[in-house]
N, C-alpha and C positions, 0 to 999 in steps of 0.2 A: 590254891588247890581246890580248894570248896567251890571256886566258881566254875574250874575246870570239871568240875564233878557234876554240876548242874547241867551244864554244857553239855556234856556226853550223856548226862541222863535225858534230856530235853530231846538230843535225837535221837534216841535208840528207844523213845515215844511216837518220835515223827516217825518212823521207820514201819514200829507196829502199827500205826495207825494206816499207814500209808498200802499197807501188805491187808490190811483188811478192806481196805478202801477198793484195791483192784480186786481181790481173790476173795473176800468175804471173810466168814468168822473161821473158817476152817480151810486157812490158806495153805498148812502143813501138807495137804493132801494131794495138793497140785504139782508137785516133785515126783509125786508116785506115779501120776498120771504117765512118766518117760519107760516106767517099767513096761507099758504095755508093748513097746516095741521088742525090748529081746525075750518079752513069751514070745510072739508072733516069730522072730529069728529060730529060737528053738525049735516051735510047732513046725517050721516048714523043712527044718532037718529031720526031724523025727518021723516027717512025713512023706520024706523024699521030694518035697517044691524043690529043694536046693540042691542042686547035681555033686557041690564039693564045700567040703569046710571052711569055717570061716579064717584068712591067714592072717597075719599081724597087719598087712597094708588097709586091711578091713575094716580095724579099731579105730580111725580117724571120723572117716564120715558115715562110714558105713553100720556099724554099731552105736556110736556113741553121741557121733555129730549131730544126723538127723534128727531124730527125735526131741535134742537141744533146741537145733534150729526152730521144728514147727512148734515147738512151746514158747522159744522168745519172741518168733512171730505174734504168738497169740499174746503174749504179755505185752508187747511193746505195741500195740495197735491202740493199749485201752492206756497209757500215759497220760496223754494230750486228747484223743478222741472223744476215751471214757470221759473226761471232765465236758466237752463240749456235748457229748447224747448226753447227760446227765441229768444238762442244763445248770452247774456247780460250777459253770469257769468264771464267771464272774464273780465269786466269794472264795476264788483262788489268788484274782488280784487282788483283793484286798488283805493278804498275809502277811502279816510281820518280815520285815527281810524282802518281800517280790516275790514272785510268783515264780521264777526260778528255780528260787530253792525247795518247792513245791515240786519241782520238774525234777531238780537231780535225788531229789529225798526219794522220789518214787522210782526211778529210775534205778539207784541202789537195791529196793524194795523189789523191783522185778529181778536184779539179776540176782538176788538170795537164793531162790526156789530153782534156780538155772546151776549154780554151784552145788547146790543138793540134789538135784537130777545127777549132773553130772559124777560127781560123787559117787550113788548108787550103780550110774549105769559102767563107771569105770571099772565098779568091785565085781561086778557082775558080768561083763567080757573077759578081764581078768580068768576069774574062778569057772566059769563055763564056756565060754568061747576060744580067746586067743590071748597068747602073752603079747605086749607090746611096750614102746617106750611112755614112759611118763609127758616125752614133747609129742605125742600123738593125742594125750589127753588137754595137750596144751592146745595143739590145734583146731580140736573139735571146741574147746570152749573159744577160740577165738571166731569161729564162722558165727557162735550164738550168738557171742556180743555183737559181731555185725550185723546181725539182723536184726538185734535186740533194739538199736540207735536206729535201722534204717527203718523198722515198722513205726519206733517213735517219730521219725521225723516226715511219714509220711501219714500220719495222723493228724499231724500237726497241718498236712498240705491239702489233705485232702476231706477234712473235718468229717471224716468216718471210719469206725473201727472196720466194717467190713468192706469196703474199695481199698482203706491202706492193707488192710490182711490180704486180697486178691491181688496188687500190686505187687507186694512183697512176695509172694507165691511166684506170680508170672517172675519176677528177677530170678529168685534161687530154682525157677525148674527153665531157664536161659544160660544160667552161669553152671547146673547143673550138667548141662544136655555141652556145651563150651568145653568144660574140664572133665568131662566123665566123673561128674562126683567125686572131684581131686586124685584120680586114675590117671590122667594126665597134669604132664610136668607145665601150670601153667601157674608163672611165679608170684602173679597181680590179684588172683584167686584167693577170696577168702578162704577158699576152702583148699586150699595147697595142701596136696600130701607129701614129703619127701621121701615116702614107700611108693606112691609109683611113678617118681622116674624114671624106673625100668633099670640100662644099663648103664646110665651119665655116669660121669666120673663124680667121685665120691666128693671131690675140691667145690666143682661148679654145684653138685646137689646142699651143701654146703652154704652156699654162697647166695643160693637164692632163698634157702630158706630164713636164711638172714635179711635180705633185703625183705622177703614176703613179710615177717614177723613185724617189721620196722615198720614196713609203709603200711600194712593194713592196721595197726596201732594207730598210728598216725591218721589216718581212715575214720575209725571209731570216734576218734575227740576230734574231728573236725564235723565228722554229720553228727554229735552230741553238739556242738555250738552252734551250728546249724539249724538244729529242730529246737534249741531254747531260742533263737533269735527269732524262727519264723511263730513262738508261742507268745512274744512279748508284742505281737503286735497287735494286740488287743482290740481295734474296730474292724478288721479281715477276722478273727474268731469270732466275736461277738454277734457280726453281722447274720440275719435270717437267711 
């Protein structure tokens, strides 16, 4: 039990450390950062930008998603990247355990401040915008985790935080512009809303959001083994 004690103290050290490593000493503040999108939702009601309210199919991507999304972009660029602009990826091999466990300790460490974004910005649709299901907070945090993997593993491809960030941007405003920002029933979309369907039968809306849940799950922990196997290969990182 004493060793299991260490154990869990040991990474929930690597954790802290790893959250100061990406975000700095005052990483608590970067969750805050997602608030600034529903002031701007507000100011544009209050101000008439927005012709009508906001309705429950809205809490998906439209409140709550976004702003997820360009936060784990931003977090998941600096994984693999950050360590190579650093110039620290080389005394990442050399860690106790591989340099993997570097990878997914951090990767933990980003999606922290993504569960506390989301958190805030679900109480806050909630309470000022619109009622919705708890599986629409489920589906905004799952577009985050896909970006969250795909900015890391395009960091890892592209040995820059700001081309894997551009990258990442050109995908989710392609995949946006494709699904109407999950407005359309398309079931292969990270960002799948099963608010707008529109008028499918309630069986088939069902049915895909089951299969979407599944396969983009499946999605996430395959480009996660993806972006650790293209980071273990240490003379293509290394290299000038």
């Amino acid at each position: 039990m004493g060793s299991f004690g260490r154990q869990v103290s040991d990474y929930l050290t690597l954790l802290k450390l790893s959250l100061r490593l990406q975000l700095g000493p005052r990483f608590w503040v970067v969750p805050l950062l997602a608030l600034l999108w529903p002031a701007y939702c507000a100011l544009s009601l209050l101000l008439g930008w927005r012709d009508r309210g906001y309705q429950p199919q809205d809490a998906q991507n439209g409140l709550i998603g976004l702003p997820l999304i360009v936060l784990a972009i931003g977090l998941g660029v600096r994984i693999i990247a950050g360590e190579i602009e650093q110039r620290t990826l080389e005394v990442t091999y050399t860690v106790p355990g591989g340099a993997q466990r570097v990878w997914v300790s951090k990767l933990v460490a980003a999606a922290l401040p993504l569960l506390v974004a989301g958190a805030l910005l679900a109480a806050i649709t909630a309470a000022f915008f619109t009622a919705y299901s708890p599986m629409a907070l489920y589906g905004a945090l799952q577009g985050a985790a896909f970006y969250l993997v795909l900015a890391m593993g395009l960091g890892a491809l592209f040995r820059s935080e700001i081309t894997a960030a551009l990258v990442a941007a050109v995908v989710l405003t392609v995949n946006g512009f494709m699904t109407g920002f999950g407005d359309l029933a398309t079931r292969w979309s990270p960002l799948f809303n099963p608010l707008g369907t529109g008028s499918a039968n309630p069986a088939d809306v069902l049915a895909w959001t089951v299969q979407n849940r599944i396969g983009v799950a499946l999605v996430i922990v395959a480009l996660t083994a993806l972006a650790c196997l293209r980071a273990e290969r240490r003379e293509q990182l290394l290299r000038a």
